[in-house]
C-alpha positions as a Markdown table, in Angstrom:
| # | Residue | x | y | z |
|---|---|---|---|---|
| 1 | Unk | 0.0 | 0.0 | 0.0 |
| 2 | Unk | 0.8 | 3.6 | -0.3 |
| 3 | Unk | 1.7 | 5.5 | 2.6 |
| 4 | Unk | 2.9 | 8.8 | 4.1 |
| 5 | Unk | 6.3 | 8.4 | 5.9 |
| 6 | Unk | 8.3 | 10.3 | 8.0 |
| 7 | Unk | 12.2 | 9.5 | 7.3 |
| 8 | Unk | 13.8 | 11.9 | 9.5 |
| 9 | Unk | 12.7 | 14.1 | 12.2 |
| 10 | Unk | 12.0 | 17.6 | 11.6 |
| 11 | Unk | 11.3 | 16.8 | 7.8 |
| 12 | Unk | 8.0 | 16.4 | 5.6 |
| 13 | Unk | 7.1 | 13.2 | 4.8 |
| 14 | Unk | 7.5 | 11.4 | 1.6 |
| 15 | Unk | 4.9 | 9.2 | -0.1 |
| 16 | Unk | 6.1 | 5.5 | -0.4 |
| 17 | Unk | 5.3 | 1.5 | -0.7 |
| 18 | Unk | 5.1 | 0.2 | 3.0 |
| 19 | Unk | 3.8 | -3.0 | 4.7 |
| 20 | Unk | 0.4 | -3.6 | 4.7 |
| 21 | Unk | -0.9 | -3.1 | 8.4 |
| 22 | Unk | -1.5 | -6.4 | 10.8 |
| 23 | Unk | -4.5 | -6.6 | 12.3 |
| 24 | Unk | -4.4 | -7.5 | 16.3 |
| 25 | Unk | -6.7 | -8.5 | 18.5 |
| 26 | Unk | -9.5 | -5.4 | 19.9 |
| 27 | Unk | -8.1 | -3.7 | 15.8 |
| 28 | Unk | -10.2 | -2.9 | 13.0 |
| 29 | Unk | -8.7 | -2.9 | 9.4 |
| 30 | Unk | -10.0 | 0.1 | 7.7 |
| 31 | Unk | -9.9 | 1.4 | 4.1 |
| 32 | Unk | -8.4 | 5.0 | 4.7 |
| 33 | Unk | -11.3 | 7.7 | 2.7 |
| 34 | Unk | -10.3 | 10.6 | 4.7 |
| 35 | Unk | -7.3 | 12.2 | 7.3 |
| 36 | Unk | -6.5 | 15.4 | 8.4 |
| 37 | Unk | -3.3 | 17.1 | 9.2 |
| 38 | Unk | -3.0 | 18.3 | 12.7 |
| 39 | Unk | -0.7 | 20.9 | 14.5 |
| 40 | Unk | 0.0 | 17.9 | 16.7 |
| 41 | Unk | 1.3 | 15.9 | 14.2 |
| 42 | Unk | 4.2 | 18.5 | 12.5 |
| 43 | Unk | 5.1 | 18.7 | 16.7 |
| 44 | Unk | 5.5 | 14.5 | 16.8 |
| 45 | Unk | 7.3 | 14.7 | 13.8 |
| 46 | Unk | 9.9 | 17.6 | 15.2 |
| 47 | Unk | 11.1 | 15.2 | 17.5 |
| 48 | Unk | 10.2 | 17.5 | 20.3 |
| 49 | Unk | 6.8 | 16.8 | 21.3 |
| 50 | Unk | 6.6 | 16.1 | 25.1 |
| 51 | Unk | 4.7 | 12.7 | 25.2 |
| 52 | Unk | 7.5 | 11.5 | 23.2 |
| 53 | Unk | 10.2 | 11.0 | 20.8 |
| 54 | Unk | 9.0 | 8.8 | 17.1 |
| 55 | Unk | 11.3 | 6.3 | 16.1 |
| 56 | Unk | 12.2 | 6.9 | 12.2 |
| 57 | Unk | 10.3 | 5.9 | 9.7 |
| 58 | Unk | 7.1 | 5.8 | 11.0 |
| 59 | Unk | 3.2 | 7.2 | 9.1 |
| 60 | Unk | 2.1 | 10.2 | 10.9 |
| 61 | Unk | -1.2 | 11.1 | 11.4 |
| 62 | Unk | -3.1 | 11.0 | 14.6 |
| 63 | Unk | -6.9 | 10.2 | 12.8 |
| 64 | Unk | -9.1 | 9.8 | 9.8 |
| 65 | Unk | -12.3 | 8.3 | 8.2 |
| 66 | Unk | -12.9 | 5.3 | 6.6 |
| 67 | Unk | -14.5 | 1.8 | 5.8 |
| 68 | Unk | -14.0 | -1.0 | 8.1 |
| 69 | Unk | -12.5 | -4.2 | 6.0 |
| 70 | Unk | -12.7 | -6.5 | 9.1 |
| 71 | Unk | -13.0 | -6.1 | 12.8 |
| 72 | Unk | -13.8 | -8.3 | 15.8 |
| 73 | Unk | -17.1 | -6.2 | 16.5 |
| 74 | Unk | -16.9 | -3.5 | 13.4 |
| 75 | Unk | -19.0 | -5.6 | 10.8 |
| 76 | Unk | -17.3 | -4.9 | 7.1 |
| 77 | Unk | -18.2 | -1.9 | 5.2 |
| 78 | Unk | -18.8 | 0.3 | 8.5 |
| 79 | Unk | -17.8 | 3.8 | 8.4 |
| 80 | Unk | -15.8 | 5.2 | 11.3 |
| 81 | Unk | -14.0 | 7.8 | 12.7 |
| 82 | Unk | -10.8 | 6.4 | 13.9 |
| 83 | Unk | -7.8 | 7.4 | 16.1 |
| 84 | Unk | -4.2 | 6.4 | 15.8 |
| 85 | Unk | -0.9 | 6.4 | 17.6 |
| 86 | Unk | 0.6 | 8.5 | 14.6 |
| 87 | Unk | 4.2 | 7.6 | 15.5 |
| 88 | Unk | 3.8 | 7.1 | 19.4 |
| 89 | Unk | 5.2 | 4.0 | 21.2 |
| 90 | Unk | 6.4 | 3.0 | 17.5 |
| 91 | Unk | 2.7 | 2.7 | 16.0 |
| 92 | Unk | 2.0 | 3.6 | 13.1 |
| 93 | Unk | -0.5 | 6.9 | 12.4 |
| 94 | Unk | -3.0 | 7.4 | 9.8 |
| 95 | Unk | -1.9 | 8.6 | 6.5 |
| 96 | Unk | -1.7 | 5.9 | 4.2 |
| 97 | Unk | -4.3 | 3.7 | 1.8 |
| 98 | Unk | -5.2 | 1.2 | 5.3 |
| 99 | Unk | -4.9 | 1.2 | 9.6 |
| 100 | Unk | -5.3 | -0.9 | 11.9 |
| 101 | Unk | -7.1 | 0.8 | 14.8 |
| 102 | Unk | -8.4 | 0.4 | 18.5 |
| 103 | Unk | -11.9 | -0.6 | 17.6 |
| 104 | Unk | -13.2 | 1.1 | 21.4 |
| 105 | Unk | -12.1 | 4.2 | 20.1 |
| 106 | Unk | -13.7 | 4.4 | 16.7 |
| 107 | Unk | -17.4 | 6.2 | 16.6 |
| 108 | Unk | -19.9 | 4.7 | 14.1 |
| 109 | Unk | -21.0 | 7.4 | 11.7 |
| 110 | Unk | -24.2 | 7.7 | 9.7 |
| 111 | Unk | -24.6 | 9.1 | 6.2 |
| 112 | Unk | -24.8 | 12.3 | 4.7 |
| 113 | Unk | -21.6 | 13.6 | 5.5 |
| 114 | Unk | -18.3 | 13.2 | 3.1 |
| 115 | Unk | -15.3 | 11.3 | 4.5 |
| 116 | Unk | -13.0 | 14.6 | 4.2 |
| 117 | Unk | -15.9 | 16.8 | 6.2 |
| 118 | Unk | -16.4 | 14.2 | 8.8 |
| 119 | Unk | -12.6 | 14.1 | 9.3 |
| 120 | Unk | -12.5 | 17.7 | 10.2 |
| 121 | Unk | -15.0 | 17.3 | 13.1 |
| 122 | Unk | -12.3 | 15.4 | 14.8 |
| 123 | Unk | -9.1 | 17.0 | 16.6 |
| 124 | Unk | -10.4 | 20.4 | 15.7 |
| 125 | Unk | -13.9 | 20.0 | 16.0 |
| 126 | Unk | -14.1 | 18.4 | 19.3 |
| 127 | Unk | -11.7 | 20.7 | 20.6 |
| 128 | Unk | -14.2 | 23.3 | 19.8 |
| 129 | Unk | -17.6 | 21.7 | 20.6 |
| 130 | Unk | -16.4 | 20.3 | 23.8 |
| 131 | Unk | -14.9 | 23.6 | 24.8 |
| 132 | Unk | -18.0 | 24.9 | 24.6 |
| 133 | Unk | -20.6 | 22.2 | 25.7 |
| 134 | Unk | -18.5 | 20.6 | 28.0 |
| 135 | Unk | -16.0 | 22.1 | 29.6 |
| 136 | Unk | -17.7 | 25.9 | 30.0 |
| 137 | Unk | -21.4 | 24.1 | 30.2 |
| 138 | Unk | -22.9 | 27.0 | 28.3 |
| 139 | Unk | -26.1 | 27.9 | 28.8 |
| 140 | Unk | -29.1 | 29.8 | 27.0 |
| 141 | Unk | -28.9 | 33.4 | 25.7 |
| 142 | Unk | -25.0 | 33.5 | 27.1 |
| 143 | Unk | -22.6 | 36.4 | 25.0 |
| 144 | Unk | -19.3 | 33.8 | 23.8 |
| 145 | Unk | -16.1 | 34.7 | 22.2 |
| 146 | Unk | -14.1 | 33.1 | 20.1 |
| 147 | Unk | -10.7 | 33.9 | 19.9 |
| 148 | Unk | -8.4 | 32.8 | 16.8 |
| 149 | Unk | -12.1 | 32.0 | 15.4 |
| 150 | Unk | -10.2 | 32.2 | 11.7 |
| 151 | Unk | -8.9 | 28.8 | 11.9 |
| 152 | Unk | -10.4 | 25.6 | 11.9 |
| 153 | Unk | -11.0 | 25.3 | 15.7 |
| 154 | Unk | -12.7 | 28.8 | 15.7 |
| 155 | Unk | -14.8 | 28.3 | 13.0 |
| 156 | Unk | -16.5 | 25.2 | 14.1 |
| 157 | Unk | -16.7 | 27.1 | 18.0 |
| 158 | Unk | -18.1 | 30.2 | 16.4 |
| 159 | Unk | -21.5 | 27.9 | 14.6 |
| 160 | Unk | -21.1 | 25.9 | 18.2 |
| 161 | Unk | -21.6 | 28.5 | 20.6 |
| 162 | Unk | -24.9 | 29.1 | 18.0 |
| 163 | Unk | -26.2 | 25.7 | 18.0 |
| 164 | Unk | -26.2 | 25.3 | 21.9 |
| 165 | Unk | -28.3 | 28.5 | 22.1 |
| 166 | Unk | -25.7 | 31.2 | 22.9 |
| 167 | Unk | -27.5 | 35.0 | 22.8 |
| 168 | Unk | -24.5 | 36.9 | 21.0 |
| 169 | Unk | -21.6 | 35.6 | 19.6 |
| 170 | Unk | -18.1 | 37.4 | 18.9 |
| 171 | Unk | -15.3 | 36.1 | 16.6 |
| 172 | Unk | -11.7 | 37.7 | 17.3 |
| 173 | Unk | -9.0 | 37.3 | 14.9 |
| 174 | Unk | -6.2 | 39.0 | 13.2 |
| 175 | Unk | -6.8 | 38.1 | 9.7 |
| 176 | Unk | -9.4 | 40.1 | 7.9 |
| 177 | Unk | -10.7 | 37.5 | 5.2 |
| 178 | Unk | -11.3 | 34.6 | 8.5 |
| 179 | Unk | -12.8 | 37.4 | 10.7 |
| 180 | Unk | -15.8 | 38.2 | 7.4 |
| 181 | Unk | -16.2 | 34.2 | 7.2 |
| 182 | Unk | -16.8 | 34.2 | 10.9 |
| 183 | Unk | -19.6 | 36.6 | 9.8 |
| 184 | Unk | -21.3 | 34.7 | 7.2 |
| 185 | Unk | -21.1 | 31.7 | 9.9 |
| 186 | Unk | -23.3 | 33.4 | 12.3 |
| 187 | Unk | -20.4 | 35.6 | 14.5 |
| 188 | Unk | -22.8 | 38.9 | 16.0 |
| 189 | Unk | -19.6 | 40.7 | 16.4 |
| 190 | Unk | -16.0 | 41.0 | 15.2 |
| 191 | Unk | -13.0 | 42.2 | 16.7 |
| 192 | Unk | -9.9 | 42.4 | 15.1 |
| 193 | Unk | -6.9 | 41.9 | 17.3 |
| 194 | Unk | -4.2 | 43.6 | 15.5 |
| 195 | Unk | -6.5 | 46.9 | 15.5 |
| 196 | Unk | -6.1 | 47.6 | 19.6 |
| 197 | Unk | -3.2 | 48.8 | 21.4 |
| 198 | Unk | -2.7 | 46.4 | 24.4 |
| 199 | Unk | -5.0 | 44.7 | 27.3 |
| 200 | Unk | -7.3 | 47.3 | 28.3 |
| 201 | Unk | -7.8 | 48.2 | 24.8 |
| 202 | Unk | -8.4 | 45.0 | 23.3 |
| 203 | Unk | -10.9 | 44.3 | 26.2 |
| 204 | Unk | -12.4 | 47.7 | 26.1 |
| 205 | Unk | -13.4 | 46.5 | 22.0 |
| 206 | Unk | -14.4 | 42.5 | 23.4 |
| 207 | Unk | -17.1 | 44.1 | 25.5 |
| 208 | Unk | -18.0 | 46.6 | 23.0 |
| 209 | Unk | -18.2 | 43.5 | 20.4 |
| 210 | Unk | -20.7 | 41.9 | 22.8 |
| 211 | Unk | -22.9 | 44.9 | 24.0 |
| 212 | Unk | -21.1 | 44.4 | 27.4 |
| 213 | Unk | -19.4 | 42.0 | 29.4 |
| 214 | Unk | -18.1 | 37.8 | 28.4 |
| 215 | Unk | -20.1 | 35.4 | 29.6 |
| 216 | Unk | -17.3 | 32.3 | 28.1 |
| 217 | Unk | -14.7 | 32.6 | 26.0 |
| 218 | Unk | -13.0 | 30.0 | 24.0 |
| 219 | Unk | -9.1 | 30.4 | 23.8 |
| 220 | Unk | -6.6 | 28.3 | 21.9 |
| 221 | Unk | -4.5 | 31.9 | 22.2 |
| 222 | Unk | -3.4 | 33.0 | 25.6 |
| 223 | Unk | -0.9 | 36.0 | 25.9 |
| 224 | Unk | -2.5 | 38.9 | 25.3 |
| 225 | Unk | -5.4 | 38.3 | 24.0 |
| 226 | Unk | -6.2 | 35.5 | 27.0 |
| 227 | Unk | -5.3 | 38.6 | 29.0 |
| 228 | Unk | -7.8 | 41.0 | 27.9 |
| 229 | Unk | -10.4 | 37.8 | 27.3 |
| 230 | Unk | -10.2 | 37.7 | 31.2 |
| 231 | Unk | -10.6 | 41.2 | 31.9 |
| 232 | Unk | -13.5 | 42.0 | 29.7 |
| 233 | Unk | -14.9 | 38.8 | 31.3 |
| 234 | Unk | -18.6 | 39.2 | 33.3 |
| 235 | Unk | -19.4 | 37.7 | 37.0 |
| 236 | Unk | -19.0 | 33.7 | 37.0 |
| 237 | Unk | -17.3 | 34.3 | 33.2 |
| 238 | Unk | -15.6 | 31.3 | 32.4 |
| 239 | Unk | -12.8 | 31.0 | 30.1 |
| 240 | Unk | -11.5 | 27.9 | 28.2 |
| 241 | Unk | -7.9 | 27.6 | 27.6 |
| 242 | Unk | -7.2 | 25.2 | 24.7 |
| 243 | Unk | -3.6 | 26.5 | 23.7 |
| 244 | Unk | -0.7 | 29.2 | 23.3 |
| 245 | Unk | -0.6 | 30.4 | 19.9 |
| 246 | Unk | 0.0 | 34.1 | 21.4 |
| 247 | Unk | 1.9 | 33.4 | 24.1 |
| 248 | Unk | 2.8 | 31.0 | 26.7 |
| 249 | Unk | 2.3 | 32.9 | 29.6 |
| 250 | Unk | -0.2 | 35.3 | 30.9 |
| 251 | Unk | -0.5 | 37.9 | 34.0 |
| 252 | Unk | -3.8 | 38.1 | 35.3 |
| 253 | Unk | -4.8 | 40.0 | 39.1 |
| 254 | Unk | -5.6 | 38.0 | 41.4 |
| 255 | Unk | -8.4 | 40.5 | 42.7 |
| 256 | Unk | -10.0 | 40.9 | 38.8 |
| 257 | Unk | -10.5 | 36.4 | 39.1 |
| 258 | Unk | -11.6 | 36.9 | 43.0 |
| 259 | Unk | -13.9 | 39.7 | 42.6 |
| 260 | Unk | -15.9 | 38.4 | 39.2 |
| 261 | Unk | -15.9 | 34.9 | 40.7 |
| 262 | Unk | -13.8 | 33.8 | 37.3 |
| 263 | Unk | -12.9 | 30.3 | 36.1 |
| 264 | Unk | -10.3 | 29.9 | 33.8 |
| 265 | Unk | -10.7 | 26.3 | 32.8 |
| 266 | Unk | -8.5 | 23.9 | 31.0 |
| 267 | Unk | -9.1 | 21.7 | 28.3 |
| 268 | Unk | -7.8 | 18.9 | 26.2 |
| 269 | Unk | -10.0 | 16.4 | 23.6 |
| 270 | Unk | -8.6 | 13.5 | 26.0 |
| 271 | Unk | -9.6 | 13.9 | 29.0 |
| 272 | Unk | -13.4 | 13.9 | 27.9 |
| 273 | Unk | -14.9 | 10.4 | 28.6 |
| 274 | Unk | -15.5 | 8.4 | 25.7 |
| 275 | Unk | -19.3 | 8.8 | 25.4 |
| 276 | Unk | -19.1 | 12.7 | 25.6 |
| 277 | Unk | -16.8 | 12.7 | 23.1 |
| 278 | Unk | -19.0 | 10.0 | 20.8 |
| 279 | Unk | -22.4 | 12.2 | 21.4 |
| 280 | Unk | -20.5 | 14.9 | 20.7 |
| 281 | Unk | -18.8 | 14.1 | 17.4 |
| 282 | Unk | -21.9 | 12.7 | 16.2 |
| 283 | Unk | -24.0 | 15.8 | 16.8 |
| 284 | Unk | -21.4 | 17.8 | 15.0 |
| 285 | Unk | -21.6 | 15.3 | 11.8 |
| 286 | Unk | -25.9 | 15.4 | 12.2 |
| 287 | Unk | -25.7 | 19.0 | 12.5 |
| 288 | Unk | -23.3 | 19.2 | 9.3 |
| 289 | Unk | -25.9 | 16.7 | 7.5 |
| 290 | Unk | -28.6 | 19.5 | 7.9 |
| 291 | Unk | -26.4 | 22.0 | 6.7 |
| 292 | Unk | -26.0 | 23.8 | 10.0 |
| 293 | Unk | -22.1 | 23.1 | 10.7 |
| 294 | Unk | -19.0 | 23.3 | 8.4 |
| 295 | Unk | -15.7 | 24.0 | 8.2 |
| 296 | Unk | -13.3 | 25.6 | 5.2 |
| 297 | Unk | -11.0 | 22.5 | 4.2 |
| 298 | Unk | -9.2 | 21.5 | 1.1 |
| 299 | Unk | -8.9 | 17.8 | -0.3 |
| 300 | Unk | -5.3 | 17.2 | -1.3 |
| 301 | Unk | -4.2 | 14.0 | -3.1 |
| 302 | Unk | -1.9 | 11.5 | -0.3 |
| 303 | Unk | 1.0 | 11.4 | -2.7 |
| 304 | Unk | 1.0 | 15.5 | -2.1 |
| 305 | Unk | 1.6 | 14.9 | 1.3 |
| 306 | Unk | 5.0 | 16.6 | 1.4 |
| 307 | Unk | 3.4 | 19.8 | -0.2 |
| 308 | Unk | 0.2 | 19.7 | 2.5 |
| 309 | Unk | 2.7 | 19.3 | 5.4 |
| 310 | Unk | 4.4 | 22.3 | 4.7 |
| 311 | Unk | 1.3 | 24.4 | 4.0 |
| 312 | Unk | 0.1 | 23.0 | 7.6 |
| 313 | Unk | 3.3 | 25.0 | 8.9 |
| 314 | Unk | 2.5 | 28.1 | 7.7 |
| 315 | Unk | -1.2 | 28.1 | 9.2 |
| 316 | Unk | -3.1 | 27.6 | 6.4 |
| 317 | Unk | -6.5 | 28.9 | 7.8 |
| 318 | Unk | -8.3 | 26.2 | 7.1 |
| 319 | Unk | -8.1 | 22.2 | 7.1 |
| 320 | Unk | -6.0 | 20.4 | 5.4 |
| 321 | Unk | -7.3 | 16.7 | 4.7 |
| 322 | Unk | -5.5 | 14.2 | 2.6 |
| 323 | Unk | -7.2 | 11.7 | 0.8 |
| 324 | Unk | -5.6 | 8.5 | 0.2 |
């Protein structure tokens, strides 16, 4: 079979003839139809990622869509979401033609949905549903924003905030193009966060964006902008930290998180159990069926898997799914 393969760390992979995967025991063999590339997966490959180092070559790729070939209890010719090692403990990951993968962590999907969208509701889309549902537990009529909400993540949080009833809705972003998609995917409010000159600023426009104070924000930026998220933040505001993109630290007063009652809450796709994160992947891939929920992504052929790994570097503002 074909596969993507990482030949030495800190370099895109190259498309080549490799093994066919071996089935084991609790595995399903799956035809690959759809798997996206990942921030997390450029870090495995740098050799610097913190849960470990990949020995060389491995397939990267942490998940996909596809068509189970056999299972132990995946009947043939079910479609799945999957999840794979994608270089971890020497296992294999998931771009290439065929997997073999944990059949208790693949979620049964139903129709209406194309293997490439479905992928994106993954990684990216759970980060941002569960952010929202889950982890900040938001409730009717609430004022959200959405920081970086011109990527993949925010896109998908901006039409999730939305669907679970929030009031107002803001997206904050620095590119100009994503911020007028956020728009026309149901953002109130935009605020663009090269235009302020530092916290108080950038706060003073977040509560001006949302007629007044945050009741959540989601957050995959910190820095600055998880700075001024905080202050512009209302009594019992809640803020979900996904990631760093701005900055790896943050100062925040100790009497502005006492005195508004704040919670600054983190979050990570793996510590959800496994049947909030199935309910919640399947809602997203109902809701896209009805045409509520998308996400900007681009197909690109497996063999240009060197070409999409690069483009994944340079933040390509939306998703990048390879097809085998």
């Amino acid at each position: 079979m074909r596969a993507a393969l990482i030949q030495a760390l800190g370099e895109p992979p190259g498309v080549h003839d490799a093994p066919e995967p071996a089935r084991g025991e609790g595995q399903a063999l799956i035809d690959v139809g759809a798997a996206p590339l990942n921030p997390i997966d450029l870090a495995i490959a740098s050799g610097g990622f913190y849960a470990g180092r990949p020995e060389v070559p491995y397939v990267p790729g942490k998940e996909g869509v596809g068509t189970v070939v056999e299972g132990d209890s995946l009947s043939p010719g079910t479609r799945v979401y999957f999840r794979m090692p994608g270089g971890l403990g020497g296992s294999a990951g998931a771009l290439a033609e065929r997997v073999a993968a944990a059949e208790a962590e693949a979620i049964e999907l139903a129709g209406g949905v194309d293997d490439a969208l479905a992928a994106c509701f993954g990684t990216a889309g759970l980060a941002a549903w569960l952010a929202t549902e889950w982890r900040a537990r938001l409730a009717p009529g609430e004022t959200v924003l959405v920081l970086a909400a011109s990527g993949a993540v925010g896109q998908i949080a901006v039409q999730a905030a939305k669907l679970l009833g929030a009031g107002r809705v803001v997206a904050a972003a620095r590119d100009a193009h994503g911020l007028a998609r956020a728009r026309e995917l149901g953002a109130d409010a935009v605020v663009n966060l090269g235009g302020a000159d530092g916290v108080d600023d950038l706060a003073e426009a977040f509560r001006a964006a949302a007629g007044g104070a945050v009741d959540v924000t989601i957050d995959p930026l910190w820095g600055e902008p998880g700075t001024a998220a905080v202050h512009a933040a209302a009594e019992f505001g809640r803020i979900v930290q996904l990631g760093q993109s701005a900055g790896a630290e943050a100062t925040l007063p100790s009497a502005l998180l006492r005195g508004n009652s704040l919670s600054i809450l983190g979050h990570t796709n793996v510590a959800a159990p496994r049947e909030v994160t199935a309910a919640a992947y399947r809602r997203m891939v109902e809701e896209a069926a009805a045409g509520r929920l998308t996400v900007d992504h681009e197909v690109i052929e497996l063999e240009r898997a060197g070409e999409a790994w690069r483009r994944q570097a340079d933040f390509p503002h939306r998703k990048l799914v390879l097809r085998p």
